[in-house]
N, C-alpha and C positions, 0 to 999 in steps of 0.2 A: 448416302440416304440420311439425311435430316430434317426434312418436315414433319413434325408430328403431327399428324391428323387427329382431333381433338378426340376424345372419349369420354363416358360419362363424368362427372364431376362430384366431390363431395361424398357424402354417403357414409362409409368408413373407413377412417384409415389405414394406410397401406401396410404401416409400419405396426396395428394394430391387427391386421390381419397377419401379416407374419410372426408374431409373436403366437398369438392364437393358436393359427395353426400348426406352428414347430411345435409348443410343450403338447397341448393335444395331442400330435400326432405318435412325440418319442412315450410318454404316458399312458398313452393305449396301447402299445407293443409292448411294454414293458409288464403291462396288465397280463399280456397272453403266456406270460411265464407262470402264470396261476396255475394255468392247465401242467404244469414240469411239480410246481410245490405239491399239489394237490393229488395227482395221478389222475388228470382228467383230462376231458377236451372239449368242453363246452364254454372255454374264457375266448376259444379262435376267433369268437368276431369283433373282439376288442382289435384285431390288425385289421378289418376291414375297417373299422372306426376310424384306426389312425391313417388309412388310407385316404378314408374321405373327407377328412381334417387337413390333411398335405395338399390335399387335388384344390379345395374350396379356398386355400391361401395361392395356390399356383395360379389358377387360373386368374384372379388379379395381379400379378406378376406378369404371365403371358399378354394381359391389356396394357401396362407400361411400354412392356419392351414392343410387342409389333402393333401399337396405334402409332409409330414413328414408320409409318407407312402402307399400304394400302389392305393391310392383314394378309399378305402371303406367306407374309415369316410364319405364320404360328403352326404349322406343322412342321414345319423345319426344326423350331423353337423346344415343338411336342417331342418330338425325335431326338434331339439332341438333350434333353432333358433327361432324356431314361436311357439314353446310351451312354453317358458320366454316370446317371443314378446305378447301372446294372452293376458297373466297374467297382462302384465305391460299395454298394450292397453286398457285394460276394466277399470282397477281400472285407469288410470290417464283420460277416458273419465268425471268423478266425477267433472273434477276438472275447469269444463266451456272451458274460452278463453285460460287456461295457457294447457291444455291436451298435447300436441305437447311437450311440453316442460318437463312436467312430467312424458309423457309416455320415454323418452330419458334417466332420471335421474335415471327413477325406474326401467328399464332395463336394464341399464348399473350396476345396486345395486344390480339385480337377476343375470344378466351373467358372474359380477367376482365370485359372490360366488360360481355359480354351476362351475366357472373355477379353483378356486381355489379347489374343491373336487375331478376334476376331474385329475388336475396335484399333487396333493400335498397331499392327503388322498387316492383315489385308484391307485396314481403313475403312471399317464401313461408318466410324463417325458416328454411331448411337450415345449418346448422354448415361442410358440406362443399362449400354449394354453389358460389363462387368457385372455389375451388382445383380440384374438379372439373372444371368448365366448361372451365378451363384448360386444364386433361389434354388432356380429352375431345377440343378444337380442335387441339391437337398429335396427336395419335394420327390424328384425322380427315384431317387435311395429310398426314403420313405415309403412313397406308395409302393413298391416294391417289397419292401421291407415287410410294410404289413399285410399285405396280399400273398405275400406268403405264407407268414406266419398265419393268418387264416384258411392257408392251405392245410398246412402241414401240424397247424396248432403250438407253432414253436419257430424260433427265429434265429436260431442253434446253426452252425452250419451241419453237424450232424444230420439233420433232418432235410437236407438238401443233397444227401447226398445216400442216406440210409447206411446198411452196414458191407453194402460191397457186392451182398448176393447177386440181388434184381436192381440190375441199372436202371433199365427200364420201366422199373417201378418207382423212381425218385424224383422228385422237384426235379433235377437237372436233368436226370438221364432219361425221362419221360417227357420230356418239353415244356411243363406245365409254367417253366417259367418263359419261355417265349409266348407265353399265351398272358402270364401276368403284364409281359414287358407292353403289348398292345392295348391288353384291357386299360391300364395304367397311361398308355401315352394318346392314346383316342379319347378317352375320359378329360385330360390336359387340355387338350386342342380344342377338343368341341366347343367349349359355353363362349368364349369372347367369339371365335369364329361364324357360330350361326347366330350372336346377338348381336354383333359387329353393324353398325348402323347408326344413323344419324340421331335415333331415338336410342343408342343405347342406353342402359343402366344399367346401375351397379348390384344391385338387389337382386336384378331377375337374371344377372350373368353368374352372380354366385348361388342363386337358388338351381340355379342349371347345373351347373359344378356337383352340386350338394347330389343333385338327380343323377349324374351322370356317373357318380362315385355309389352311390344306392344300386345303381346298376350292373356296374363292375363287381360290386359284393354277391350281386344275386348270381351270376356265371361264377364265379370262385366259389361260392357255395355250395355249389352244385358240384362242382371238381372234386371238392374237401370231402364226397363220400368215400372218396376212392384214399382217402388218408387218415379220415376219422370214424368213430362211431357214430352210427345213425343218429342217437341220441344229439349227439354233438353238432356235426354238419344240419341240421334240422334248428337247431336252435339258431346257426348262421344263418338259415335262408329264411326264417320266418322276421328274424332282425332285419336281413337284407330286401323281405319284399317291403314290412312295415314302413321303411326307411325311405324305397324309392315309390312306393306308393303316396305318400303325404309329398315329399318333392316334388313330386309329377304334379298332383295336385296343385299349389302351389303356384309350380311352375306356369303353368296354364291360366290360373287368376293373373298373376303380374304380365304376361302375355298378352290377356282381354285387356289388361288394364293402359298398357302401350300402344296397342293397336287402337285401341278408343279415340286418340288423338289426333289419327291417322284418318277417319272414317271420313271425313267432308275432305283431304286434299285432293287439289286438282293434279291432271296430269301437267307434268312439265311441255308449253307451247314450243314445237321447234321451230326455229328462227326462216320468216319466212314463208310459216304454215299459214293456215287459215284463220283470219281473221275475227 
């Protein structure tokens, strides 16, 4: 598979949007240790921030890697991104104050390799596809990362695991992280995938992203009752509806704004039809 199928052009840089988004993302996790210094819990939607700071760099990523073909990769792409990110998320939470930092190093260790087997052992011949993969596992640790930590108001592995009593009560042992790992990898996949088109753009595939990450915050937020104070979980959901509320918005003008273009095309004549 090497035809690239062209995608939007221009706009902002790729390598501008990675940057962005990685300090952004490790930045605002780092932020929700406020809630540990402080004795509080109302800094947790600083990891939904940094969630949708990862997702809004990812999903330009995910338009590198599968315009090199018809976009069926990108849930492949989405899937495989947060199943390295889950890996490298759990094991660098071990690692205290440095986790942010580790979970970055050790998913970027898992995404060349699984990139390197996927271009260069089963041959699929992508250009982008290493450096991608790479991304993709950092992004995936990330949103994870702080979607937890907006769960839980801490990024600790203690707090994924509580102190032993109620399993059933913990990030792990309650599932809530099989419900991050979806919100997180449906959020990825969506914006190039439903903007994927001949009129794509750059603008309204990250304003999508931006939405789609707004979104993901509003269900986490609502979980994080069951982990935080009211006081606290309520400040996550009034940031998280603000956030996909204006997105949405947004979203919808650059929408009219595409579709505009579109309003006089004819249908394509099939060959042979009517005259």
């Amino acid at each position: 598979m090497t035809v690239k199928m062209e995608a939007s052009t221009g706009g902002i840089p790729h390598n501008t949007l990675l940057i962005g988004g990685l300090i952004t993302a490790v930045v605002c996790i780092y932020l929700t240790y406020l809630n540990q210094m402080l004795g509080v819990g109302y800094f947790a939607f600083f990891g939904g921030i940094a969630a949708v700071a990862a997702l809004w760099w990812g999903s330009d990523t995910i338009k590198h890697l599968c315009s090199y073909g018809l976009g069926t990769g990108v849930p492949s792409a989405g899937m495989l991104a947060f199943g390295t990110g889950a890996i490298a998320m759990i094991v660098a939470t071990k690692f205290g104050m440095a986790t942010p930092v580790v979970a970055v190093i050790i998913a970027a260790i898992i995404g060349a390799i699984i990139g390197y087997i996927a271009n260069d052992i089963i041959n699929m011949n992508i250009p982008v596809m290493v450096i991608s993969l790479t991304e993709l596992a950092i992004v995936g640790s990330l949103t994870m990362l702080g979607l937890t930590a907006m769960t839980s108001g801490s990024f600790l592995f203690v707090n994924l695991i509580g102190n032993g009593a109620n399993v059933t009560g913990t990030i792990i042992g309650g599932c809530v992280l099989a419900v991050v790992f979806m919100l997180g990898a449906i959020a990825l996949q969506h914006p190039f995938n439903a903007c994927l088109g001949p009129n794509e753009s750059q603008d309204r595939t990250l304003m999508l992203a931006l939405e789609c990450g707004f979104l993901s915050m509003v269900a986490i937020s609502v979980i994080s009752y069951a982990y935080l104070d009211v006081f606290a979980a309520t400040v996550s959901l009034i940031v998280s509806l603000i956030g996909f509320g204006y997105t949405l918005k947004q979203y919808f003008k650059l929408s009219e704004r595409d579709a505009f273009m579109w309003l006089d095309a004819k249908p394509i004549r099939e060959v042979g039809g009517e005259k």
